[in-house]
C-alpha positions in Angstrom: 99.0 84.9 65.8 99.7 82.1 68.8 103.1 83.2 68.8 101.8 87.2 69.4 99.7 86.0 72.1 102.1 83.8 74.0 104.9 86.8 73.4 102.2 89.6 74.4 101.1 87.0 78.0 104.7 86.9 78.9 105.3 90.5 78.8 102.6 90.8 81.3 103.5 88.3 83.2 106.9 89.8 83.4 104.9 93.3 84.0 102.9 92.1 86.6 105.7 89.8 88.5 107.9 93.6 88.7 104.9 95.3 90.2 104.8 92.6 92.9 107.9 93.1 94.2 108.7 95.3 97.1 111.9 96.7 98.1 114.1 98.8 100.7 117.1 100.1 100.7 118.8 99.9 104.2 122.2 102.0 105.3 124.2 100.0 107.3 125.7 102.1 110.1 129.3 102.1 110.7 128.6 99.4 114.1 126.1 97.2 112.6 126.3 93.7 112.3 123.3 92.0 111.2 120.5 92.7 109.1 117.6 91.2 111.2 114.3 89.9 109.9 111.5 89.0 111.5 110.0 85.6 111.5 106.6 83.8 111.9 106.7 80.1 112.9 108.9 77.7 115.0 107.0 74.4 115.3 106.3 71.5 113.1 102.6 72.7 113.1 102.8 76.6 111.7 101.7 76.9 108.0 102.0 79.8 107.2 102.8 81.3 103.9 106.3 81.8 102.8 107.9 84.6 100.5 110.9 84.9 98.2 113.6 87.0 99.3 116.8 89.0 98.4 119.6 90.9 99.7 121.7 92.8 97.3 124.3 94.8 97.2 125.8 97.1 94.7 123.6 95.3 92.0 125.0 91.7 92.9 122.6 89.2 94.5 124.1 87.9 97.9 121.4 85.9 98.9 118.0 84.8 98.1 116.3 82.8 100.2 112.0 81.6 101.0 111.2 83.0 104.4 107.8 83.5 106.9 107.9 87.3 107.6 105.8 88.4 110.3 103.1 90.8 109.4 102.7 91.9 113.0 104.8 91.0 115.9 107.7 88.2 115.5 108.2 84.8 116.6 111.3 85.4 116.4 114.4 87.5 114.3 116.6 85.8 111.4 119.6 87.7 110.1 122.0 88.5 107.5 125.7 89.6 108.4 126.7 93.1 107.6 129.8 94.0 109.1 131.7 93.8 105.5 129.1 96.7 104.3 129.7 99.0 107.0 128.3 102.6 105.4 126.8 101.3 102.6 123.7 100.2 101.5 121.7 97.2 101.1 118.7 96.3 99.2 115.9 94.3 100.3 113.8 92.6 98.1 110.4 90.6 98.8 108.4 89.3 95.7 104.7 89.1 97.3 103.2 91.8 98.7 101.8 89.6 101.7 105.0 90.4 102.4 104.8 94.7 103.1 104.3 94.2 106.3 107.3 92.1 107.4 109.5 93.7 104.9 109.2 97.2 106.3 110.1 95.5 110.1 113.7 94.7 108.4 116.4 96.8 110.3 120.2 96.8 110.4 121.8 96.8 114.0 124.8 96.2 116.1 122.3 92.8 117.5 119.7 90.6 116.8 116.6 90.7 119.0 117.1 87.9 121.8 120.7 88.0 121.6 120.7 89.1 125.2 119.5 85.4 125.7 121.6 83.5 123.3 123.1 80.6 125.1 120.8 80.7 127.7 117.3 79.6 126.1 115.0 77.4 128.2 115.8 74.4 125.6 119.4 75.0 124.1 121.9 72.0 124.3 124.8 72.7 126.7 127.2 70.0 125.5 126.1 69.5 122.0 126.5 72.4 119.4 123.5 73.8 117.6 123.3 77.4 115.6 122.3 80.4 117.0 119.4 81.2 115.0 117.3 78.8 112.2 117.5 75.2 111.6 120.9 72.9 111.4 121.3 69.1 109.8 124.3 67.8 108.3 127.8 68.2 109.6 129.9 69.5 106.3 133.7 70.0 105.7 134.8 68.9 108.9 138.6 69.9 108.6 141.8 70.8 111.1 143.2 73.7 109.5 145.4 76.0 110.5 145.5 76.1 114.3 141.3 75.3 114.2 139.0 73.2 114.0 136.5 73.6 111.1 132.5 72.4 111.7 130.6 73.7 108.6 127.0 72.0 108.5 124.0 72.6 106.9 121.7 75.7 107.6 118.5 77.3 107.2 119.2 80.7 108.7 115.7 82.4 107.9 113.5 79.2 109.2 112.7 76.9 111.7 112.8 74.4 109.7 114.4 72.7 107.0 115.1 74.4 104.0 117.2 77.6 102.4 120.5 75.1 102.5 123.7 77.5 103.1 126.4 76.5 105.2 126.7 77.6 108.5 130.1 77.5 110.4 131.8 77.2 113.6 135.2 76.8 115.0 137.4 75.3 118.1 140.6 75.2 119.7 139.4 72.1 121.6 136.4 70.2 119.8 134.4 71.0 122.8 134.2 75.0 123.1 132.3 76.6 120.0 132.3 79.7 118.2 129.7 80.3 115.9 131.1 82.8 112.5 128.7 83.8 109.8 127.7 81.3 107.8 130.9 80.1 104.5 128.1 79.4 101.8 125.5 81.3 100.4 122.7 80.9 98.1 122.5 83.6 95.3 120.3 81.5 93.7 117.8 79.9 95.5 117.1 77.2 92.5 121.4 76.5 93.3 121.3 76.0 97.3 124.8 74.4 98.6 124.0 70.9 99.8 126.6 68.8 101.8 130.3 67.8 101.2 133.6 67.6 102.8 136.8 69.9 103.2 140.3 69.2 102.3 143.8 70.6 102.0 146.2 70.5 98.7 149.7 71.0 100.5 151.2 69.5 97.0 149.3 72.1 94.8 148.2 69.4 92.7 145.3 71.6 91.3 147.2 75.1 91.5 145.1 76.8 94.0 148.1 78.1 96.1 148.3 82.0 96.1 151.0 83.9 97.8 152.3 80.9 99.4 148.8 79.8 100.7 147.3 76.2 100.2 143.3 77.4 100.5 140.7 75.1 102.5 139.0 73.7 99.9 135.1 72.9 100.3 134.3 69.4 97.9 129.8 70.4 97.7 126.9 70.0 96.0 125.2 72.7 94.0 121.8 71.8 93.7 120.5 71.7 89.7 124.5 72.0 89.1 126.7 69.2 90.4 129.7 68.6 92.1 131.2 72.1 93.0 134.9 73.4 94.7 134.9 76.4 96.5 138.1 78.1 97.8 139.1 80.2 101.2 142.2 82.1 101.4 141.4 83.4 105.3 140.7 80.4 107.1 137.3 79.3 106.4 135.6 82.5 106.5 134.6 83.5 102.9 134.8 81.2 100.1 135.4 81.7 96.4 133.7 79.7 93.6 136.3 78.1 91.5 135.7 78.9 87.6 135.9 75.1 86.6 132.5 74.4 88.3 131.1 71.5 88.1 133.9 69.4 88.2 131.6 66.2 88.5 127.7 66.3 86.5 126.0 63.2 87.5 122.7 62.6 89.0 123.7 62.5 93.1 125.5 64.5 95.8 127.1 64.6 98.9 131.0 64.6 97.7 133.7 63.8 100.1 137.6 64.1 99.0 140.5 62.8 100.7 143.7 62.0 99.2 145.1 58.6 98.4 148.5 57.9 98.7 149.6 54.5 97.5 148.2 55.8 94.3 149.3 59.3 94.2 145.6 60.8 93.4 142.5 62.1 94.8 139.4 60.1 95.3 135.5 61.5 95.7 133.3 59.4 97.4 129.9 60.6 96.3 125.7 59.2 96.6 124.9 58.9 92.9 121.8 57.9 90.9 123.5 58.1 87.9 123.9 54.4 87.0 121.7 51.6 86.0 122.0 48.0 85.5 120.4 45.2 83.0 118.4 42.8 84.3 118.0 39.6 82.4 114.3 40.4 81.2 116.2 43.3 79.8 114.6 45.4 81.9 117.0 49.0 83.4 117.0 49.7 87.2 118.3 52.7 89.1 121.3 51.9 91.5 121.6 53.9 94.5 124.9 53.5 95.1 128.4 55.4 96.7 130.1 56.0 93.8 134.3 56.6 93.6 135.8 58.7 91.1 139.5 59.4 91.0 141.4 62.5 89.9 145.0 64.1 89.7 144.3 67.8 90.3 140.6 68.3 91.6 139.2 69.1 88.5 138.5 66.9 86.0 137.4 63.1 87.5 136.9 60.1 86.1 134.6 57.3 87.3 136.2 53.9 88.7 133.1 51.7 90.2 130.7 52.0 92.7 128.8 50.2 96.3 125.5 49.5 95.6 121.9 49.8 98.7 123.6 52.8 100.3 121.9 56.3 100.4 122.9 59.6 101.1 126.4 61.4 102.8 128.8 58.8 102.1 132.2 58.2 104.0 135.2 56.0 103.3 138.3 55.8 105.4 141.2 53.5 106.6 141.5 52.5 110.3 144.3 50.2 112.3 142.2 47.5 114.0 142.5 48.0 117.7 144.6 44.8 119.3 146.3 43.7 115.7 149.2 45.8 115.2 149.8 46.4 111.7 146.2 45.7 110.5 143.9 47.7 109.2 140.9 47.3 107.6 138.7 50.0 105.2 135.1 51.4 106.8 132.4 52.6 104.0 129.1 54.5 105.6 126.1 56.5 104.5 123.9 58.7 106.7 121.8 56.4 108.5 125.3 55.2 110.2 124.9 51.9 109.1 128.9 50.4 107.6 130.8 47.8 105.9 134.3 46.7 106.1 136.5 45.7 103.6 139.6 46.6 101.2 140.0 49.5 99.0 142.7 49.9 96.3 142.4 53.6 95.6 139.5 53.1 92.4 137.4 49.6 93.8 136.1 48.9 97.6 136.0 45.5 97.9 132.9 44.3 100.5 134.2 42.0 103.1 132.0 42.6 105.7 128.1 43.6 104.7 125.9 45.7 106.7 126.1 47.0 110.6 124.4 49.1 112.3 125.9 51.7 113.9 123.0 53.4 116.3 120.6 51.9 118.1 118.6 55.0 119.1 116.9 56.2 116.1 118.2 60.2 116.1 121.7 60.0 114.6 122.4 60.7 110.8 124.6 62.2 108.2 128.1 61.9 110.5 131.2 62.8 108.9 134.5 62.3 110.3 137.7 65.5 110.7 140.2 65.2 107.3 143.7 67.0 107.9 143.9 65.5 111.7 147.7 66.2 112.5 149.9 63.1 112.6 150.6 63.5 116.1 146.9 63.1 116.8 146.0 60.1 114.5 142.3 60.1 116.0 139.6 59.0 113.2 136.7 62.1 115.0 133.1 61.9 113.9 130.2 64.5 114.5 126.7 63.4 113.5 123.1 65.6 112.7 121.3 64.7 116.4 117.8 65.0 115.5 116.5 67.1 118.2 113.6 69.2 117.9 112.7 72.2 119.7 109.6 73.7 119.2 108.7 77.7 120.1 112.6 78.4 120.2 114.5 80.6 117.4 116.6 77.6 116.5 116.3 73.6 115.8 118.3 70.5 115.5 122.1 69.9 116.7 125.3 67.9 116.2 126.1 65.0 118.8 129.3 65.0 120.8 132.2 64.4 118.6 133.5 60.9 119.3 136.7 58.7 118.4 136.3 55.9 116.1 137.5 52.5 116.8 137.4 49.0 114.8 137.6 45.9 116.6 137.6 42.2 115.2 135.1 40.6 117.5 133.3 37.4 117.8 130.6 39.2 115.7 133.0 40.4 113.3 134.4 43.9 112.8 132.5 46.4 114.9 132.9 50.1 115.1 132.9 51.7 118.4 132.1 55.0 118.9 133.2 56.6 122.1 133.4 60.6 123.5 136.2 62.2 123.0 138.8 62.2 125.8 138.1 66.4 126.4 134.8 66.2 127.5 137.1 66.1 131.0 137.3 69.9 130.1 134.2 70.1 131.1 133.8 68.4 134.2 132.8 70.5 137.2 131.3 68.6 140.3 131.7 65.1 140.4 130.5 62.4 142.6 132.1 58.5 142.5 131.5 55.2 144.1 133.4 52.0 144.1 133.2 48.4 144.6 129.4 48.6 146.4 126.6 45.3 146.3 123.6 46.2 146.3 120.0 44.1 146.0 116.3 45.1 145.0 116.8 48.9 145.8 118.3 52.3 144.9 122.0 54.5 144.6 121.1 57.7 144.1 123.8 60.3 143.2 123.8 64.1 144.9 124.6 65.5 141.5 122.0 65.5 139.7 120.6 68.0 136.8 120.7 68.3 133.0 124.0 68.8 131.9 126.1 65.2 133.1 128.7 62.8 132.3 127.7 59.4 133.8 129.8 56.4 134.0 129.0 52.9 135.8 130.4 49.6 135.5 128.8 46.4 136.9 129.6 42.9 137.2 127.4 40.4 135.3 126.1 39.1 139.2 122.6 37.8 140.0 120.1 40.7 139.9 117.7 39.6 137.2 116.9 43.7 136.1 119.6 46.3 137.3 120.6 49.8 135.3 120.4 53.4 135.4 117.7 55.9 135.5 118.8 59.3 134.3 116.2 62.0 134.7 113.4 59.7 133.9 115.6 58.3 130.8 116.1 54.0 131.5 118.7 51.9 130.6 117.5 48.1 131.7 119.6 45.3 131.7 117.4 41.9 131.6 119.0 39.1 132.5 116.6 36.4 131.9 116.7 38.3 128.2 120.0 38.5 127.6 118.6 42.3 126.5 119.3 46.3 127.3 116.2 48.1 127.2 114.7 46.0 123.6 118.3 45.7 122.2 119.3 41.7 122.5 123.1 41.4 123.6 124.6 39.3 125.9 127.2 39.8 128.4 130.0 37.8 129.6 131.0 39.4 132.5 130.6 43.2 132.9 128.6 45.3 131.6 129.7 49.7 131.3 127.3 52.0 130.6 128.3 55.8 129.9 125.9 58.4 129.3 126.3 62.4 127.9 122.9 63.9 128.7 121.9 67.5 127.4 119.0 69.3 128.1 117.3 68.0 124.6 119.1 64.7 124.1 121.2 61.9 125.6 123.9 59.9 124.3 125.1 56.3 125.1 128.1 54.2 124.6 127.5 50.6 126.1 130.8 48.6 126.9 133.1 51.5 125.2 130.7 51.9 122.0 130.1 48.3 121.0 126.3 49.5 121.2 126.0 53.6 120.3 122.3 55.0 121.2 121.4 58.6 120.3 118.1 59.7 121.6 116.0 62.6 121.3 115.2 63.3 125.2 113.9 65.9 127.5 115.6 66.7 130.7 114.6 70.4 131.4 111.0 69.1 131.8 111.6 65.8 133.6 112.1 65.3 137.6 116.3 65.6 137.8 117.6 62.3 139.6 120.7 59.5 138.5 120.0 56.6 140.3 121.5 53.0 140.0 118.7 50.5 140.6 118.4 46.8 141.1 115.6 44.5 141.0 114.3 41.1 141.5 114.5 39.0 144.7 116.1 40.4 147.6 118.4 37.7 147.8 119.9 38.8 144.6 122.9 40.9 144.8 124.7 43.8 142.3 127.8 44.0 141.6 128.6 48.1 140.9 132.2 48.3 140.4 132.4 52.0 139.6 129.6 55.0 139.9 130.8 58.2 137.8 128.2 61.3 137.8 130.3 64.5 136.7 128.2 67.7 136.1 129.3 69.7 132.8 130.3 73.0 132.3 128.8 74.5 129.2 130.6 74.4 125.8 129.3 78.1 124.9 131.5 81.4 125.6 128.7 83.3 127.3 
């Protein structure tokens, strides 16, 4: 009889979860691009109530995603590409009917509403890149291929915030001009989002992939509730097809990167696992969190070799020269917060020489991931990192920080990574205004180029001013003296000290004394009083050395 009853409840509940869903079927005209939705909320404080959605096509499930659908006017417009459905039709489904309202505002167009804006919103980054509509963390899959360079990320396309994970994708001829493509990744299934991971190329076939003379870009991701996944593009980046074998890695973790490794002729993941515990002597099991390295001949069956223990998520390994010591080179391991070691690695075991650094002092930098496939003749080691800027009452969030070269230098201190901008952010130079070889004491420079978009360089001589730095817009970079400290940051100087700033509209970045100390920080500039101003301060008597003054205003990195 309990088994009747439980049988006869979930036929109801199947019943009554059918009769609460509502769907459309949409044409999509023969010059229609997206399928736009409209969208309530786009600050930290809205709560309103979220619905389950799906697009579908032909019976197949494209995407299915949560979402805030307006009831009455939007905040702002989500959307779906359509151009590969040109005359046919789409269906729309929403499962709660709190969601009539905004389902029947759904439409299929050649735009998006506020496209005739895009680019030019009161509080989108100039220099750094962010999406055109939803939210953005991670970078993903960053990859050369092909003529292009490849920045996949993470991306909410139907929120403000986080959530929905699907990667979004962009690409560039120069690493400084974007062009946003419709997102690589979907989520069918919204219980298997695609979570972060890395890109690579198989120009020896190891695993087979190569069709009609074609080595694909291969995305390395995780598959939430799945594992370790391999997804394959035979057009450059922009559609992806799930490789049958998946997962090639179940484990408790995520966040796979690939590279290949020579000396011992086989492919090693780096990946965040909670997979393995260790005895204590009590007896007792703990957890690790640890970066885990598995090893593998074709991409598709892998085989665990050890693992670095206290690191979190997004992990990186790679091999740089050190700077100054020809023929050295040393092995960098990193997670998201940016924080390193140094050591050796054989191909299966990374051997801690070096513990812990910090990379950024700032506080809004996470989950960086560095370019795979750079061609010989470039040889750079170029990193993009999540820059945790948030901007409320605008139709998109978050963005990625300038992509810098990676250094490592043996130093007093050790071996220190230094971050600095890569050299063509001169493409986007416009004005500029320079100053050499000036003393000043207990007063001002200011420079005539002021504003929110800026590259600002200055070099000064140790000297005897007790307080001297910049002030960028209201932004402060102090140099004590007395302290030995910049701003709360203790580091002494010897004899110079170079301070070089990228500021955005939403953020600045800073490299001190070519990226020994990296700062990014979540700032406003659109809102503050514009001004760049060297200052000094202290007794009158005591003088500043400036030795160079650089204020260059940028161009925008958007194709408007």
């Amino acid at each position: 009889m309990k088994t009747l009853i439980t049988s006869i409840f979930l036929i109801f509940a199947t019943i009554s979860s059918i009769a609460q869903t509502l769907s459309r079927e949409i044409k999509v005209e023969n010059q229609d691009r997206y399928l736009n939705f409209p969208v309530a909320g786009w600050s930290s404080d809205f709560e309103g109530e979220q619905q389950m959605m799906r697009i579908i096509h032909d019976g197949t499930v494209l995407d299915e995603f949560s979402i805030s659908l307006a009831a009455g006017d939007a905040d702002w417009w989500a959307f779906f590409p359509v151009e590969n459905f040109r005359g046919e039709t789409i269906t729309v489904e929403v499962d709660d009917p709190s969601g009539k309202n905004g389902l029947n505002q759904v439409f299929s167009d050649a735009e998006f509403p506020g496209s005739d804006q895009l680019y030019n919103e009161r509080y989108r980054q100039q220099v750094h890149f962010s999406s055109r509509r939803g939210w953005n963390n991670d970078p993903n899959g960053l990859i050369w291929y092909e003529g292009e360079w490849h920045l996949f990320y993470q991306h909410n396309p139907y929120g403000w915030a986080w959530g929905n994970m699907h990667w979004g994708h962009a690409v560039s001829t120069d690493l400084v001009h974007w062009r946003e493509l419709p997102d690589a990744l979907y989520s069918p299934d919204h219980d298997h989002m695609a979570f972060s991971g890395g890109a690579m190329v198989d120009p020896e076939n190891t695993a087979g992939f190569r069709r009609n003379g074609v080595d694909p870009l291969i995305a390395t991701y995780t598959r939430t509730g799945s594992g370790e996944h391999l997804a394959l593009s035979y057009d450059n980046g922009r559609t992806f097809e799930e490789y049958e074998g998946n997962p090639v890695v179940e484990h408790r973790g995520r966040d796979p990167k690939v590279f290949w490794y020579e000396p011992g002729n086989h492919w090693v993941m780096i990946v965040y696992s909670e997979s393995h515990t260790r005895e204590l002597a009590s007896g007792e099991e703990v957890r690790l969190y640890q970066h885990s390295i598995y090893t593998s001949s074709n991409l598709k069956e892998w085989t665990y070799q050890s693992g670095v223990t206290n690191f979190f998520e997004c992990p990186e390994l790679f091999e740089l020269p050190v700077r100054g010591e020809p023929g050295a080179s040393k092995w960098v391991m990193y997670d998201a917060d940016g924080k390193y070691v140094v050591g050796t690695f054989d191909g299966k075991k990374f051997n801690v020489e070096q513990g812990l650094r910090q990379f950024d002092y700032g506080g809004d930098f996470y989950a960086s991931q560095t370019f795979a496939n750079v061609p010989e003749e470039d040889g750079r080691r170029i990193q993009i990192g999540w820059f945790q800027t948030e901007t409320p009452y605008m139709p998109f969030n978050q963005s990625m920080t300038f992509p810098t070269e990676l250094n490592l230098r043996k130093t007093d201190d050790g071996y220190l990574l230094y971050p600095r901008p890569i050299r063509e952010i001169k493409k986007l130079h416009t004005r500029s205004y320079r100053l050499e070889n000036r003393v000043i004491s207990d007063t001002t420079i200011s420079s005539p180029i002021r504003g929110d978009q800026l590259h600002v360089i200055a070099e000064f001589d140790k000297g005897e001013s007790t307080q001297f730095g910049l002030n960028v817009n209201g932004y402060e970079l102090t140099y004590n003296l007395l302290r030995s400290t910049l701003n709360d940051t203790f580091y002494p100087i010897e004899e110079t000290l170079k301070l070089e700033l990228i500021v955005d509209r939403m953020g600045i970045e800073v490299f001190v004394n070519d990226g020994e100390l990296y700062y990014v920080e979540e700032y406003n500039s659109v809102d503050a009083e514009h001004l760049v101003e060297i200052f000094s301060r202290g007794r009158s008597s005591s003088t500043l050395q400036i030795k160079s003054f650089e204020v260059h205003e940028l161009s925008s990195i958007w194709n408007k």
